[in-house]
DSSP file (Angstrom, degrees, kcal/mol; ACC not computed):
  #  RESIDUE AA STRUCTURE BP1 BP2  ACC     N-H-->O    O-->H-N    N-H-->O    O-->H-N    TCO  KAPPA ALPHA  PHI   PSI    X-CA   Y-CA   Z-CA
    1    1 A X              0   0    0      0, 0.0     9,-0.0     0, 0.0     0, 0.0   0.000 360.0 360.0 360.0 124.2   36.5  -32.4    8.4
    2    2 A X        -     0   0    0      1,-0.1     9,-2.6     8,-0.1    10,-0.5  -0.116 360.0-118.6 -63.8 163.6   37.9  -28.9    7.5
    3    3 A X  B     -A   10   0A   0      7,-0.2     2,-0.3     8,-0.1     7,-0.2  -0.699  30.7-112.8-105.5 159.3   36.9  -25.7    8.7
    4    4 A X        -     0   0    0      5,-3.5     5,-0.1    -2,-0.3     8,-0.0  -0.643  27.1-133.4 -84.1 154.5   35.6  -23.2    6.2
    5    5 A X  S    S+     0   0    0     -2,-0.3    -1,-0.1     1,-0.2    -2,-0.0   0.529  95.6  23.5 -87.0  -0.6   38.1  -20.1    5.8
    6    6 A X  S    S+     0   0    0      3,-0.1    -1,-0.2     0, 0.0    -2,-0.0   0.722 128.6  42.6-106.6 -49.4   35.9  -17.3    6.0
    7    7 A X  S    S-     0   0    0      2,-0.1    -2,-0.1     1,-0.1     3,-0.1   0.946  86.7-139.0 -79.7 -82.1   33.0  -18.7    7.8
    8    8 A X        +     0   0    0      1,-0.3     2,-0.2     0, 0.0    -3,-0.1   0.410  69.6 121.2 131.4  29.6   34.8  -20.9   10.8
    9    9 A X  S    S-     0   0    0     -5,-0.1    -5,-3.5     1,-0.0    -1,-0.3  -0.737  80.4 -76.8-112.7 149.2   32.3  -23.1   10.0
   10   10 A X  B >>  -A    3   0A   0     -2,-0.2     4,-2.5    -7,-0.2     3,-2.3  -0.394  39.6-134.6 -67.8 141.2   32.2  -26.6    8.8
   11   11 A X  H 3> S+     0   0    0     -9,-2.6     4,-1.3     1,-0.3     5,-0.3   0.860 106.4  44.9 -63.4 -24.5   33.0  -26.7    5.2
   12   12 A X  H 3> S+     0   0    0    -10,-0.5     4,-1.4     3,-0.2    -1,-0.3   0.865 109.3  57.8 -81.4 -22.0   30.3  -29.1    4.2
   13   13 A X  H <> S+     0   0    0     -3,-2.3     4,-2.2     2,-0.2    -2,-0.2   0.922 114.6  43.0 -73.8 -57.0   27.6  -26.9    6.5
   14   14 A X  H  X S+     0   0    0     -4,-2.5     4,-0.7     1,-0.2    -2,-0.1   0.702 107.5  50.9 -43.7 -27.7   28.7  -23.8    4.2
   15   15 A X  H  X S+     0   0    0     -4,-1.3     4,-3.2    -5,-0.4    -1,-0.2   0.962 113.1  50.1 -79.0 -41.7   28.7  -25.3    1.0
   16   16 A X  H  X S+     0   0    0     -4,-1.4     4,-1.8    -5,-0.3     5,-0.2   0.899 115.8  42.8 -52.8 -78.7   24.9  -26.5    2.2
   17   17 A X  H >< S+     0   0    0     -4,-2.2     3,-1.8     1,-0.2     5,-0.1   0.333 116.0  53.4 -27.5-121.2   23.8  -22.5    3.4
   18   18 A X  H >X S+     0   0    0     -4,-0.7     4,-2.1     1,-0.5     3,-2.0   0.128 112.6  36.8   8.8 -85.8   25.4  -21.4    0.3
   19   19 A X  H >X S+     0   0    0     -4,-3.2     3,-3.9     1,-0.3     4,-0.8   0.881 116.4  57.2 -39.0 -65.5   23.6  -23.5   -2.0
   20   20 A X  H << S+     0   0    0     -4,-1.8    -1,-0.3    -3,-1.8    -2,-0.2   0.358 106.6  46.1 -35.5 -19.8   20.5  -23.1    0.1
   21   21 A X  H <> S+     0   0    0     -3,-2.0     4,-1.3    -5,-0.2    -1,-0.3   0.612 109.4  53.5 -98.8 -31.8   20.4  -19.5   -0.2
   22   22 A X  H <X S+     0   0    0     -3,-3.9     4,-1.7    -4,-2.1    -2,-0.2   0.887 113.4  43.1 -72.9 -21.9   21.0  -19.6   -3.8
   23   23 A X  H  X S+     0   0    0     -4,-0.8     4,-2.3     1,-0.2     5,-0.3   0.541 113.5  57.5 -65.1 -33.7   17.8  -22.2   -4.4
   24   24 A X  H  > S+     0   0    0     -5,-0.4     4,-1.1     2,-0.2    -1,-0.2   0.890 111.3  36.9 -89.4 -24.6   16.1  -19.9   -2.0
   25   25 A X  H >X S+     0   0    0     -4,-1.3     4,-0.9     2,-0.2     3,-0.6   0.961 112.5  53.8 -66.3 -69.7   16.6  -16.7   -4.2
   26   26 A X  H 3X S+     0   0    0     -4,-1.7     4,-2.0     1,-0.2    -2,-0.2   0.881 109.2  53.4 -34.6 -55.2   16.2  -18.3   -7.6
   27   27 A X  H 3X>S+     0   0    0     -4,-2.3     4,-2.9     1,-0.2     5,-0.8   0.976 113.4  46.3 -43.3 -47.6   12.7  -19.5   -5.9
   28   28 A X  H <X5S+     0   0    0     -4,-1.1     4,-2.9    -3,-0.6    -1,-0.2   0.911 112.3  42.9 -35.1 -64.3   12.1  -15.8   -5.1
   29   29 A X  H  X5S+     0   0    0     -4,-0.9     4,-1.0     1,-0.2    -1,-0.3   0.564 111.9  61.1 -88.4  -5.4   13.0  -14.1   -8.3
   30   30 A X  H >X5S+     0   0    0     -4,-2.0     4,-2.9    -3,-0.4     3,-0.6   0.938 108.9  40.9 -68.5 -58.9   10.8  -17.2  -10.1
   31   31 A X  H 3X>S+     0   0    0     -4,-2.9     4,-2.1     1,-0.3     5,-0.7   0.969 117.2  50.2 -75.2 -26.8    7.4  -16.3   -8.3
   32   32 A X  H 3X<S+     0   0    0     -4,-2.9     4,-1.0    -5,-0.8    -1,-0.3   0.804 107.6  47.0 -67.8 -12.7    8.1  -12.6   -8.8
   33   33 A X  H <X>S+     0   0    0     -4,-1.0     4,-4.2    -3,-0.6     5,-0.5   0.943 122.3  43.1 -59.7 -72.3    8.9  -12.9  -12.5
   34   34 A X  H >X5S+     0   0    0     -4,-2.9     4,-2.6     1,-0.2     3,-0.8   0.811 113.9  46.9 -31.4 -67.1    5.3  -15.2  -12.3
   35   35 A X  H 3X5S+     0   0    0     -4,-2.1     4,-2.3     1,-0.3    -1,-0.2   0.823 118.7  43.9-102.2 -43.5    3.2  -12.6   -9.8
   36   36 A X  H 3X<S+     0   0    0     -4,-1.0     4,-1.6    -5,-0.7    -1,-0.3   0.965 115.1  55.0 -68.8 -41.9    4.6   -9.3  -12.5
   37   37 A X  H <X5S+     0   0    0     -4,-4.2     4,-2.8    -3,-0.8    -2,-0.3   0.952 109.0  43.3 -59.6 -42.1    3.6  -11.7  -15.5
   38   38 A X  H  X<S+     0   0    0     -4,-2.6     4,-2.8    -5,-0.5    -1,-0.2   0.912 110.1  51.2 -77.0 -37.1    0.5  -12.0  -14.2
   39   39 A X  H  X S+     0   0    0     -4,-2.3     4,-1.5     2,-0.2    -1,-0.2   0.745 108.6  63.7 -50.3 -34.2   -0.4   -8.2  -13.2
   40   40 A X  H  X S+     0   0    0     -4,-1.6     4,-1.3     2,-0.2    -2,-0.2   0.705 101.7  40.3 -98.9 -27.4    0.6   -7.8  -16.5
   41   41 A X  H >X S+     0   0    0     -4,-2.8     4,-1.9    -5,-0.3     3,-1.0   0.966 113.7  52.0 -56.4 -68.1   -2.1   -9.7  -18.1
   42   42 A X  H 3X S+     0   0    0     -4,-2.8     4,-2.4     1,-0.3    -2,-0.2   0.833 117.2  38.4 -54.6 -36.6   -4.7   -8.6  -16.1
   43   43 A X  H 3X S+     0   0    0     -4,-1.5     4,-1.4     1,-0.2    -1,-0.3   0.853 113.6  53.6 -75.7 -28.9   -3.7   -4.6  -16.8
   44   44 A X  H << S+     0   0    0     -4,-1.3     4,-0.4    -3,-1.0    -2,-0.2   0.815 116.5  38.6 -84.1 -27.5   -2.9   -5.2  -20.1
   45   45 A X  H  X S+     0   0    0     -4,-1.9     4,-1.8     1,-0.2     3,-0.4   0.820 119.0  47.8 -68.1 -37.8   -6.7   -6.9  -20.5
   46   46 A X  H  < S+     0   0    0     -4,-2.4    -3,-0.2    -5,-0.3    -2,-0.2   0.918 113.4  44.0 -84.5 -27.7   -8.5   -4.5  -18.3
   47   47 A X  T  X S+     0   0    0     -4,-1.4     4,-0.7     2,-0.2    -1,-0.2   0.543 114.7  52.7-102.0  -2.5   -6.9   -1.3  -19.9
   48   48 A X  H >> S+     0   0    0     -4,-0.4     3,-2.4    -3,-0.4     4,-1.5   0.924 113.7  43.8 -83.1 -81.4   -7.6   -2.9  -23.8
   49   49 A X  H 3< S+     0   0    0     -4,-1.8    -2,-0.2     1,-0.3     4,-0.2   0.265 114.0  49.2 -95.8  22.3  -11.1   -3.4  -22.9
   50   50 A X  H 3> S+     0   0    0     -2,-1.0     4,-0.6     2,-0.1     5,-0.3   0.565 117.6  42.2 -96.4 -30.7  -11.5    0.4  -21.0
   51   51 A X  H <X S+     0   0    0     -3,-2.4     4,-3.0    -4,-0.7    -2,-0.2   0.889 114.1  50.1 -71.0 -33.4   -9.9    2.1  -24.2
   52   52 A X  H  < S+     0   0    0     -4,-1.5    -1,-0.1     1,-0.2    -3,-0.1   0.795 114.3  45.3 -69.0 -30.9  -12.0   -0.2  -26.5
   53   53 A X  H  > S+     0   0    0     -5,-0.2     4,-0.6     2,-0.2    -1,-0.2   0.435 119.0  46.4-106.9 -19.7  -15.3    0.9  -24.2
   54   54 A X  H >X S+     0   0    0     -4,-0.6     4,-3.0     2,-0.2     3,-0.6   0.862 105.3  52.6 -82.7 -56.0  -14.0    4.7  -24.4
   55   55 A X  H 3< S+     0   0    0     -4,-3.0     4,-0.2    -5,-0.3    -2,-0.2   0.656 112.6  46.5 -52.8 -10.0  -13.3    4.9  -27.7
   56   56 A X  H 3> S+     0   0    0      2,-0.2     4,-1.0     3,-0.1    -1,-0.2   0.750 117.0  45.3-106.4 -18.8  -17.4    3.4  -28.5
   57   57 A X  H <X S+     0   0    0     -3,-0.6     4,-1.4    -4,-0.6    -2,-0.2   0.743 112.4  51.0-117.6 -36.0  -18.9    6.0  -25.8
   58   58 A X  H  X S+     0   0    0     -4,-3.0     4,-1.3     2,-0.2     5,-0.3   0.920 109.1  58.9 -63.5 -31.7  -16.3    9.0  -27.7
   59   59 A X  H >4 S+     0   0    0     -5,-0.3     3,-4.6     1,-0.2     4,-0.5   0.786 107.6  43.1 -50.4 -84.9  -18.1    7.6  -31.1
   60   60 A X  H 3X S+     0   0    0     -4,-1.0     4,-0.9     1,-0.4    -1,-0.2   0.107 108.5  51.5-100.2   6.1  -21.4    8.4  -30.1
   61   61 A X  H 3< S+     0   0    0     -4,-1.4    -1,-0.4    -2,-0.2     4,-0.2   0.343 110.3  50.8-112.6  25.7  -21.1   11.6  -28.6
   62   62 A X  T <X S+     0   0    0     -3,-4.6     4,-1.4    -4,-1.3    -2,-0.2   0.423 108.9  54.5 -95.9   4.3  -19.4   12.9  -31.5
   63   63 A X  H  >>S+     0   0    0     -4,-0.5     5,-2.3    -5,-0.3     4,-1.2   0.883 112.2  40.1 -75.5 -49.1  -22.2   11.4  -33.3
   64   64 A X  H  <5S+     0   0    0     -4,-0.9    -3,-0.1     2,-0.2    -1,-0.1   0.765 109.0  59.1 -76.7 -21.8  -24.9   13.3  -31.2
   65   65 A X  H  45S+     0   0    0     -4,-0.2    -2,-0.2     1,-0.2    -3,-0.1   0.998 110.6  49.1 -66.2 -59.5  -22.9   16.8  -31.1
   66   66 A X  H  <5S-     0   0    0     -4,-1.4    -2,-0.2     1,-0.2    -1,-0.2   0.631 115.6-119.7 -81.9 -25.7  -23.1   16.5  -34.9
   67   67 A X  T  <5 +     0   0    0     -4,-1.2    -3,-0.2     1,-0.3    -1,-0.2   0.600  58.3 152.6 108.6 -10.3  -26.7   15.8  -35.0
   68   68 A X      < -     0   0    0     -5,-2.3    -1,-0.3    -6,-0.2     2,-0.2  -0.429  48.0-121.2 -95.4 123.3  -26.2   12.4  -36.7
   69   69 A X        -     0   0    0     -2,-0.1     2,-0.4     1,-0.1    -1,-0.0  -0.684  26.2-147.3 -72.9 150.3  -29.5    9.9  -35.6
   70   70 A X        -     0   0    0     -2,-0.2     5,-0.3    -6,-0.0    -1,-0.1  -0.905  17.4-104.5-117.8 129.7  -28.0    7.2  -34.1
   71   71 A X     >  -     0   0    0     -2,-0.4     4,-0.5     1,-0.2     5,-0.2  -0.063  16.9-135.5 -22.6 127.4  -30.0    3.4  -34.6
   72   72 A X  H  > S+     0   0    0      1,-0.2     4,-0.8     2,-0.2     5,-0.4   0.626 105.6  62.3 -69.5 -11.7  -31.9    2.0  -31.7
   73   73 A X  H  > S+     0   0    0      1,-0.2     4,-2.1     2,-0.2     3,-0.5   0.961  95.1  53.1 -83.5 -28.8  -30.3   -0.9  -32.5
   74   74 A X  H  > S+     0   0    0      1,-0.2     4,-2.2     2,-0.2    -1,-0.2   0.781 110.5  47.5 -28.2 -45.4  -27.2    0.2  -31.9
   75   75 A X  H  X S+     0   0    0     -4,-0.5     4,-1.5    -5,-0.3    -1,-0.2   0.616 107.2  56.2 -94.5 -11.4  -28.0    1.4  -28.5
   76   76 A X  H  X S+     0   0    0     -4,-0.8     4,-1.7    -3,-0.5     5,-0.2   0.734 108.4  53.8 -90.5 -25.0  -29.9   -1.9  -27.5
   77   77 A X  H  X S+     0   0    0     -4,-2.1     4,-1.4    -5,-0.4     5,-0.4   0.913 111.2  37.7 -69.9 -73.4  -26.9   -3.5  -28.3
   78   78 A X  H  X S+     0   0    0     -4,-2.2     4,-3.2    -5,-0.3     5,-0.3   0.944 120.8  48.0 -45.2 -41.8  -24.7   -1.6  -26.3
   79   79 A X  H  X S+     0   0    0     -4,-1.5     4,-0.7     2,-0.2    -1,-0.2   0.916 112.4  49.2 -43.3 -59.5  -27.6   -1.6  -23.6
   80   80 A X  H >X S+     0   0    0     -4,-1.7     3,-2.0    -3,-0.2     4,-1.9   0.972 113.8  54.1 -50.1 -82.8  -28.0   -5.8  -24.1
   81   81 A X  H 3X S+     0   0    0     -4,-1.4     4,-1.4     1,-0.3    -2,-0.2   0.672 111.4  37.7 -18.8 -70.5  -24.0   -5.8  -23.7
   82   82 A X  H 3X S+     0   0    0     -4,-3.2     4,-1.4    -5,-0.4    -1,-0.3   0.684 113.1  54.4 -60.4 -22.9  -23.8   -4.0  -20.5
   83   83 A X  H XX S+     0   0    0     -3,-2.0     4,-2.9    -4,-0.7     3,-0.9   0.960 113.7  49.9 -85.7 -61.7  -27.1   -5.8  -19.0
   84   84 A X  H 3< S+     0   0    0     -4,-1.9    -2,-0.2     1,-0.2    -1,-0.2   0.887 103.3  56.5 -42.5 -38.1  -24.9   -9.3  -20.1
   85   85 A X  H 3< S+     0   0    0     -4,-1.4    -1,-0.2     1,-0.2    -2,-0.2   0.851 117.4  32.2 -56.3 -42.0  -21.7   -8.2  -18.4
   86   86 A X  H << S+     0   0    0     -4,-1.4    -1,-0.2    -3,-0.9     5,-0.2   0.553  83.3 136.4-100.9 -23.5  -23.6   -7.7  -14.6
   87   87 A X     X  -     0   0    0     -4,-2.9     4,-1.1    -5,-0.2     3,-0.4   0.143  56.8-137.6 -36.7 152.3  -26.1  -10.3  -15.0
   88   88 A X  H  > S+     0   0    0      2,-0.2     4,-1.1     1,-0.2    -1,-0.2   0.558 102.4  60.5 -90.8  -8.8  -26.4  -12.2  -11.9
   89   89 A X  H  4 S+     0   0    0      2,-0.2     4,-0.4     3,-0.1    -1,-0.2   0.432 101.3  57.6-106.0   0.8  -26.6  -15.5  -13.6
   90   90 A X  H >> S+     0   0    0     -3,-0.4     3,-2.1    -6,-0.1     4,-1.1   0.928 111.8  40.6 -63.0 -78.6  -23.0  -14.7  -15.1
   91   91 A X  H 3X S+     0   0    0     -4,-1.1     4,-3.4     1,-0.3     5,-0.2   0.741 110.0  59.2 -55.3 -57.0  -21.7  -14.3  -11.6
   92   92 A X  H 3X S+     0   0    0     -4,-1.1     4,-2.2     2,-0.2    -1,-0.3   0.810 112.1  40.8  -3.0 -68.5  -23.8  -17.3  -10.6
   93   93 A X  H X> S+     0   0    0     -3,-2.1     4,-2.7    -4,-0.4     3,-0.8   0.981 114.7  53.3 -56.6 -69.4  -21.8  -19.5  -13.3
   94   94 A X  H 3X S+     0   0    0     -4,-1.1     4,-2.7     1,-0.3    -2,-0.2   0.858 105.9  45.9 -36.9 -67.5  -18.9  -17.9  -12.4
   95   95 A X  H 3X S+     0   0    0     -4,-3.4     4,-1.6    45,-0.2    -1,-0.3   0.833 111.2  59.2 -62.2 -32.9  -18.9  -18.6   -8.6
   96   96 A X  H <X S+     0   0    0     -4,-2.2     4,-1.2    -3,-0.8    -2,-0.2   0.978 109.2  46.6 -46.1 -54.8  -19.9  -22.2   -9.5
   97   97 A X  H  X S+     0   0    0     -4,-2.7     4,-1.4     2,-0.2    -2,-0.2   0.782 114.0  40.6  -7.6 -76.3  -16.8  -22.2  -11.3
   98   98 A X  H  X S+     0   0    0     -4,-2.7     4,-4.0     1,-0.2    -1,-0.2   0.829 111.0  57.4 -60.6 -37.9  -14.5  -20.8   -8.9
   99   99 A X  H  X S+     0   0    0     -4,-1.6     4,-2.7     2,-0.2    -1,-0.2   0.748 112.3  45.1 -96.6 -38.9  -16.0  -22.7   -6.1
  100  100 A X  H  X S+     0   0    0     -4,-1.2     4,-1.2     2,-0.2     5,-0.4   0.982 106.3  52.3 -27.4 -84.9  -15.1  -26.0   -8.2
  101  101 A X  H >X S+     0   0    0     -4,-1.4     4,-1.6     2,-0.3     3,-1.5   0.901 111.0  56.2 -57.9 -56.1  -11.6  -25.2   -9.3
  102  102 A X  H >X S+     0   0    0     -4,-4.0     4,-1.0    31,-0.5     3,-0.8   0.976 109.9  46.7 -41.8 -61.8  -11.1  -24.5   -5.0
  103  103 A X  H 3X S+     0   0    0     -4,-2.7     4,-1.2     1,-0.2    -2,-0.3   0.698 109.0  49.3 -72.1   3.8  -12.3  -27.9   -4.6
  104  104 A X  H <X S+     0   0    0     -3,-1.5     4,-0.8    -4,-1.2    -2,-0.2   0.444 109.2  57.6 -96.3  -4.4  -10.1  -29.4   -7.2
  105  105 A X  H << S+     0   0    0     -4,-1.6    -2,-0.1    -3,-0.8    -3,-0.1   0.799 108.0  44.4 -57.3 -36.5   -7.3  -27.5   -5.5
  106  106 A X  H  X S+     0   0    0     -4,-1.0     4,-0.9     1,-0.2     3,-0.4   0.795 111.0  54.3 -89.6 -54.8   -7.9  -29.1   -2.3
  107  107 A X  H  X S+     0   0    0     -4,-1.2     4,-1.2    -5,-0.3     3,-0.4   0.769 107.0  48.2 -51.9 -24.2   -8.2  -32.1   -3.9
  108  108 A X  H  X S+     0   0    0     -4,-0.8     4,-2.9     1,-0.3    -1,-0.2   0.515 104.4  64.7-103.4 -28.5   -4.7  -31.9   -5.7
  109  109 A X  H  > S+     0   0    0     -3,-0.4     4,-0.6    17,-0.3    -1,-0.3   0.622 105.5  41.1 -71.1 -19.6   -3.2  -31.0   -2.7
  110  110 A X  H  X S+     0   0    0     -4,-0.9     4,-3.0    -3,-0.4    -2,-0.2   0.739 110.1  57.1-103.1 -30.1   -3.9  -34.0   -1.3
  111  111 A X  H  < S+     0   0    0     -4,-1.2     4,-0.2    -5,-0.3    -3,-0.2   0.928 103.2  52.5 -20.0 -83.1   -3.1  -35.8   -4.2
  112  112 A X  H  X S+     0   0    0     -4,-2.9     4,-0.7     1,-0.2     7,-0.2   0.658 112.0  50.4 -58.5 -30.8    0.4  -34.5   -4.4
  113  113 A X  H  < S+     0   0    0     -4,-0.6     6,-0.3     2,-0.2    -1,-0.2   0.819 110.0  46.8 -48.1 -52.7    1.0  -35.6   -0.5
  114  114 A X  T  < S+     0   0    0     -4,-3.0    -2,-0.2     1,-0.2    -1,-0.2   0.511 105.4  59.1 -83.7  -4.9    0.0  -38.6   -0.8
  115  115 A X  T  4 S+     0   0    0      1,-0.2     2,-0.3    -4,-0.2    -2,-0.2   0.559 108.8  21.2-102.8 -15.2    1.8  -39.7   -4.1
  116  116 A X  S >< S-     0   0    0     -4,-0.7     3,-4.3     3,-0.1    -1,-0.2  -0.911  74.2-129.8-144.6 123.9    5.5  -39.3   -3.5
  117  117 A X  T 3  S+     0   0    0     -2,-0.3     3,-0.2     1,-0.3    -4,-0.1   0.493 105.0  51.8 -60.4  10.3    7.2  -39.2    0.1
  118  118 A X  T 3  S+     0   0    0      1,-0.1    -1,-0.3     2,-0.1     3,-0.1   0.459  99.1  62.2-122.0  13.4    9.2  -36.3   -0.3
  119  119 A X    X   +     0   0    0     -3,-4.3     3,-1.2    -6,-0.3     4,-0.5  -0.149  65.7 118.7-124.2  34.4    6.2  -34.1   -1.5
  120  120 A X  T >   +     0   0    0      1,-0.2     3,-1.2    -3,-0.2    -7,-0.1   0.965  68.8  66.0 -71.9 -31.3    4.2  -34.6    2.3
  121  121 A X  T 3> S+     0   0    0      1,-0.2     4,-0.9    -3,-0.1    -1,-0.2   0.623  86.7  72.8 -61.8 -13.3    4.5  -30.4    2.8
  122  122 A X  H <> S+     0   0    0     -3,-1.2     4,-1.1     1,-0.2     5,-0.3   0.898  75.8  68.1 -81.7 -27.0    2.2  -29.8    0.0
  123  123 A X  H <> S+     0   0    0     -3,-1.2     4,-0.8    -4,-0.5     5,-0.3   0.953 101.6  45.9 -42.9 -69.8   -1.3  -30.7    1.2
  124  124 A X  H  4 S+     0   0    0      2,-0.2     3,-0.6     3,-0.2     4,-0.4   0.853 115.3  49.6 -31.1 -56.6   -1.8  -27.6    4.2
  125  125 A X  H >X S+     0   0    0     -4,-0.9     3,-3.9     1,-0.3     2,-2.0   0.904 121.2  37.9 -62.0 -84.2   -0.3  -24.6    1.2
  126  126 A X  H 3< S+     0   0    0     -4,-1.1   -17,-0.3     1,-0.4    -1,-0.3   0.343 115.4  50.2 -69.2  10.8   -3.0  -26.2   -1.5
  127  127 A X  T 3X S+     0   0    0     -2,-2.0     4,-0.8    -4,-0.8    -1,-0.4   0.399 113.6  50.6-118.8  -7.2   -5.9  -26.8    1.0
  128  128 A X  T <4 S+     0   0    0     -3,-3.9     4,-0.3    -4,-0.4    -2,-0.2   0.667 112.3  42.9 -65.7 -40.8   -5.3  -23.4    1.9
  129  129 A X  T  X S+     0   0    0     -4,-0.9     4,-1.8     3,-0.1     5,-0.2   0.705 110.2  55.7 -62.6 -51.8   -5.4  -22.1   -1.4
  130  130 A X  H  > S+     0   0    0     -5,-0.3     4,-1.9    -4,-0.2     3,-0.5   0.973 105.4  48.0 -69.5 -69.5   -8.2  -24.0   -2.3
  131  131 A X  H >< S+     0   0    0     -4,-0.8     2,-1.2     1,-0.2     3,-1.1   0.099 111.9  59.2 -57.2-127.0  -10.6  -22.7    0.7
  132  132 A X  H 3> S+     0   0    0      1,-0.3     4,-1.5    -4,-0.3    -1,-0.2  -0.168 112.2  35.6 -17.4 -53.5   -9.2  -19.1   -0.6
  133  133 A X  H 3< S+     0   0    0     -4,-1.8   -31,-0.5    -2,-1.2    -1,-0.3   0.570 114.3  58.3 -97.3   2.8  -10.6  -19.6   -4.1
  134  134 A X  T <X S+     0   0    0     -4,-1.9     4,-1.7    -3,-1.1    -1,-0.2   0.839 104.6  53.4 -66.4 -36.9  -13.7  -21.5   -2.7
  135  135 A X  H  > S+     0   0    0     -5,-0.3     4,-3.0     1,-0.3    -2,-0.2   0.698 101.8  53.7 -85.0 -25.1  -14.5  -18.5   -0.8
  136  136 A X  H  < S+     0   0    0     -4,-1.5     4,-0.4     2,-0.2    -1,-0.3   0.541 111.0  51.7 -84.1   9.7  -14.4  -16.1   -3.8
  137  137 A X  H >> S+     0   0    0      2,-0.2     4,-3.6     3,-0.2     3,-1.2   0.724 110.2  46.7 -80.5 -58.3  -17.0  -18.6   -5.5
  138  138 A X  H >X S+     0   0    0     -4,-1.7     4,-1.7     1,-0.3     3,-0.8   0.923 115.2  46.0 -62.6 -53.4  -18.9  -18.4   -2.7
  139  139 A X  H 3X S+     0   0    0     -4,-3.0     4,-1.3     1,-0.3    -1,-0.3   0.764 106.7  54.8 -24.1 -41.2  -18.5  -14.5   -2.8
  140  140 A X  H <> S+     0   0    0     -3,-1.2     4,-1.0    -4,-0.4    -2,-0.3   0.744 110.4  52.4 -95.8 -21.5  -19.2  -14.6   -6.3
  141  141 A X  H XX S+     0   0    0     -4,-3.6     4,-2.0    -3,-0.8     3,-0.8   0.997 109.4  49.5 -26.8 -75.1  -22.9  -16.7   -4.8
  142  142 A X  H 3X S+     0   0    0     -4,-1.7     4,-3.4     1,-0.3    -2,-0.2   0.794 107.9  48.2 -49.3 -53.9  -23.6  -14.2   -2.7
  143  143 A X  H 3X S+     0   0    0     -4,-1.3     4,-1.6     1,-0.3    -1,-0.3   0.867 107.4  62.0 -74.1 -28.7  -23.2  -11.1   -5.1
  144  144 A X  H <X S+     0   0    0     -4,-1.0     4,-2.7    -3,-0.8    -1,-0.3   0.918 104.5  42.7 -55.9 -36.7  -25.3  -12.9   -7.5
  145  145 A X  H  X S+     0   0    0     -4,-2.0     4,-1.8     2,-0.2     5,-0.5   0.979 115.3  47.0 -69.1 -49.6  -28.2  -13.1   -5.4
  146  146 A X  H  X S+     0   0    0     -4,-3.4     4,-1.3     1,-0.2    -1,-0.2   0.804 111.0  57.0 -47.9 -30.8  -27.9   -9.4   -4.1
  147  147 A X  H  X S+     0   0    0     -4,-1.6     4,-2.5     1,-0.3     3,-0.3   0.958 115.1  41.0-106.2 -69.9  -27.3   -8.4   -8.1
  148  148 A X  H  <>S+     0   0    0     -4,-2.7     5,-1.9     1,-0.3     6,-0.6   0.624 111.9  49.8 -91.7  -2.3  -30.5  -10.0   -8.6
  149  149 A X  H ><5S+     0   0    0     -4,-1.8     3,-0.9     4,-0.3    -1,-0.3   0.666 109.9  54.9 -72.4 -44.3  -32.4   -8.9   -5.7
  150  150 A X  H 3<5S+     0   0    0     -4,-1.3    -2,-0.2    -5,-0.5    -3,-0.2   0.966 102.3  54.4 -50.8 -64.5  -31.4   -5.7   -6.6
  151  151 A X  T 3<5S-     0   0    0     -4,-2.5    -1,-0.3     1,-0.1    -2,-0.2   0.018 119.3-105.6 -73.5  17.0  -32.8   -5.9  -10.3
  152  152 A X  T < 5S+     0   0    0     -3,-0.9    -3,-0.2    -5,-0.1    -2,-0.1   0.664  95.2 117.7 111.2  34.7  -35.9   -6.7   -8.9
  153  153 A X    > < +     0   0    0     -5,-1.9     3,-1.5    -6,-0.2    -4,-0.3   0.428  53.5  97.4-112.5  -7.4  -35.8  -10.5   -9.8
  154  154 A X  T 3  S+     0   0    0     -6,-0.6     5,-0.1     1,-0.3    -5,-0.1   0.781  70.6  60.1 -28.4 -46.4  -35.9  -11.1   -6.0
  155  155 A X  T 3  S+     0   0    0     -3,-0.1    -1,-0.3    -6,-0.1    -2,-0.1   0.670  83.9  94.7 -64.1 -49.5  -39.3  -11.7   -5.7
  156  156 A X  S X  S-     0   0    0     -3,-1.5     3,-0.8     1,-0.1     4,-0.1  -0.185  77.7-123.4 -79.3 155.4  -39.5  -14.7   -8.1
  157  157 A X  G >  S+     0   0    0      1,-0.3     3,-0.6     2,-0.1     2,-0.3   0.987 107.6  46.6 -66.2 -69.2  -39.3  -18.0   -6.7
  158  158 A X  G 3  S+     0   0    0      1,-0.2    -1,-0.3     3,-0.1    -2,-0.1   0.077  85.7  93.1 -54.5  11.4  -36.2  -19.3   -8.8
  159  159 A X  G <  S+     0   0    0     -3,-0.8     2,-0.3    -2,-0.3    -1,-0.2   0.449  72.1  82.5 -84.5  -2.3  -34.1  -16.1   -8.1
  160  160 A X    <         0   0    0     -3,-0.6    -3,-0.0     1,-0.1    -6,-0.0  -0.545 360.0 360.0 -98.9-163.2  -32.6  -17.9   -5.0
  161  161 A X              0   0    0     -2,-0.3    -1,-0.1   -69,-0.0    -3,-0.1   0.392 360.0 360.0-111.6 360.0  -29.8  -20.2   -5.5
């Protein structure tokens, strides 16, 4: 077996690093292309529906400098809207949700381990992953109850979870 001419290394050891570093980049610049794609959904959604929500709150106070009645329904809509967005039995749903999709994480992780012998590393990263997003369900519990304790639905017998 030759030696490599740069390294002083065996040639077949080099060619392996070599490749291995290039596999190990490409992985790199793959999730960061993903991890920018995905900030870039989320900013591009949150800053459409902050302009969309600016632009309805600039209508109506050029509607009310002018003098212009504005509909009560109009404003029990907007009112209704806002009241949906915070509800605690959104967040409720939600955190069921999350807290689901965590255990099917876990589950899929175990899945993938157990179904082909060269894939045993995956279980730990996706059972990790999975309690992460279990625990923001369970976050998203927790704020529901406060949300509704809060709005003065505490009190009721069916306001716990």
């Amino acid at each position: 077996m030759g030696l490599h001419p740069r390294a002083g290394l065996p040639a077949s050891l080099c060619t392996y690093q070599c490749v291995h570093v290039r596999e190990k980049g490409m992985y790199t610049e793959r999730s960061l292309i993903m991890w920018v794609a995905i900030v870039a959904i989320v900013a591009v959604s949150a800053s459409r529906r902050y302009l969309v929500e600016r632009e309805r709150q600039r209508t109506l106070r050029a509607a009310l400098e002018r003098g212009q009645p504005i509909d009560p329904a109009v404003l029990q809509n907007l009112a209704a809207k806002s009241e949906r967005i915070r509800s605690p039995e959104r967040l409720q749903g939600g955190g069921v949700i999350v807290i689901a999709a965590g255990i099917g994480l876990a589950i899929l992780g175990y899945f993938i381990s157990h179904g082909s012998p060269g894939d045993q590393d995956a279980q730990m990263p996706l059972l990790g992953v999975g309690a992460m997003v279990a625990c923001i369900g369970v976050g998203m519990l927790v704020a529901a109850r406060l949300a509704g304790r809060t709005a003065g639905n505490g009190d009721r017998p069916d306001a716990g979870m």
